[in-house]
C-alpha positions in Angstrom: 113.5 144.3 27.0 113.1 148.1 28.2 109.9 146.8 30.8 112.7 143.8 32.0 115.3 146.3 32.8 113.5 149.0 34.6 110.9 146.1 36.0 113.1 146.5 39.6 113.5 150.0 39.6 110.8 152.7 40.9 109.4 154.0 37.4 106.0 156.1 36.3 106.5 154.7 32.5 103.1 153.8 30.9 103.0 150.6 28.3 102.7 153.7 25.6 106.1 155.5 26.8 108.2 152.1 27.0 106.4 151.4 23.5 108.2 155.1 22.4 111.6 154.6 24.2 111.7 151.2 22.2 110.3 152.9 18.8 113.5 156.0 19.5 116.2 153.2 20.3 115.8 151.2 16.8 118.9 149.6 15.8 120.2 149.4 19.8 122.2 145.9 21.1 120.9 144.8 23.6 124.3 146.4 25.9 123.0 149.9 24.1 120.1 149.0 26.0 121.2 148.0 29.4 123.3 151.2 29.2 120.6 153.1 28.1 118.6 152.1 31.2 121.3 152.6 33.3 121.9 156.5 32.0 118.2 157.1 32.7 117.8 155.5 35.8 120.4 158.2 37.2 117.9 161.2 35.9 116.5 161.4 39.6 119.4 161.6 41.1 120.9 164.3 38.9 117.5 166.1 39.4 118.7 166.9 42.8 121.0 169.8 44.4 124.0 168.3 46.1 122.0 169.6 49.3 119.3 167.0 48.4 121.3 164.2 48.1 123.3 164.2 51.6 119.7 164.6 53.2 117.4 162.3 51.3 116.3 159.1 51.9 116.0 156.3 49.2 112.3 155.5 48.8 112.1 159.7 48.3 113.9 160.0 45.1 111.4 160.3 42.1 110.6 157.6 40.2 112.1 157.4 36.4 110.0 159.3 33.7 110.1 159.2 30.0 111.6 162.5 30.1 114.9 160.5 32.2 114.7 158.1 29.2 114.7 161.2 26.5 117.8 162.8 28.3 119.6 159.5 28.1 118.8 158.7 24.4 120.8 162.0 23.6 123.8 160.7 25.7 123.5 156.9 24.7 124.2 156.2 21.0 123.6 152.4 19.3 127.2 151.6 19.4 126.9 149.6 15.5 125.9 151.8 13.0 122.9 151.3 10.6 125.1 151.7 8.1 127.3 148.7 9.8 124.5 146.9 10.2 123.8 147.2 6.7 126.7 145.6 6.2 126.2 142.4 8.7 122.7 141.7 7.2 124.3 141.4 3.5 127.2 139.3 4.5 124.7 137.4 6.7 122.3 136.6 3.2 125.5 135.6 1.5 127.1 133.6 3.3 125.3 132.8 6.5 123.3 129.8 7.6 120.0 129.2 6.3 116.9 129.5 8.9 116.9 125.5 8.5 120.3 125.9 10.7 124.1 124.4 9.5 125.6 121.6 9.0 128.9 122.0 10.4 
């Protein structure tokens, strides 16, 4: 999902760092993700002095690092809790569908 979402954007991140971004955001939805993307793709830019940014030109900015990615996991929480979660997987056991699907 990570490699999907930063696939279109100018990024140095090896098949080992997406494998650690994905191993740090455990237990993110998939919106935690697209947010969590989103935060890091902005790392480059808020590298920059405001001086920077009025004279740069797109294809200049750095490409996004892991580092971009481990300043965004501090800002981007998983918006259900494990705990929550927890929660969904029990009720899920009890009284949701088999794998064999419903009859409804």
């Amino acid at each position: 999902m990570i490699k999907k979402l930063v696939d279109s954007e100018n990024h140095v991140l090896s098949d080992d760092d997406l494998e650690k971004i994905a191993s740090l955001s455990n237990g993110y939805s998939g919106a935690d993700m697209k947010s969590l993307c989103q935060e890091a793709s902005l790392g480059p830019i808020r590298s920059m002095t405001f001086d920077m940014i009025n004279k740069i030109e797109a294809d200049q900015v750095r490409p996004i690092n892991l580092q971009d990615f481990l300043s965004a996991l501090n800002i981007v929480m998983p918006s259900v809790s494990s705990e929550d979660l927890s929660h969904y997987v029990t009720w899920n056991e009890k009284f949701g569908c088999s794998d064999t699907g419903c009859s409804v």
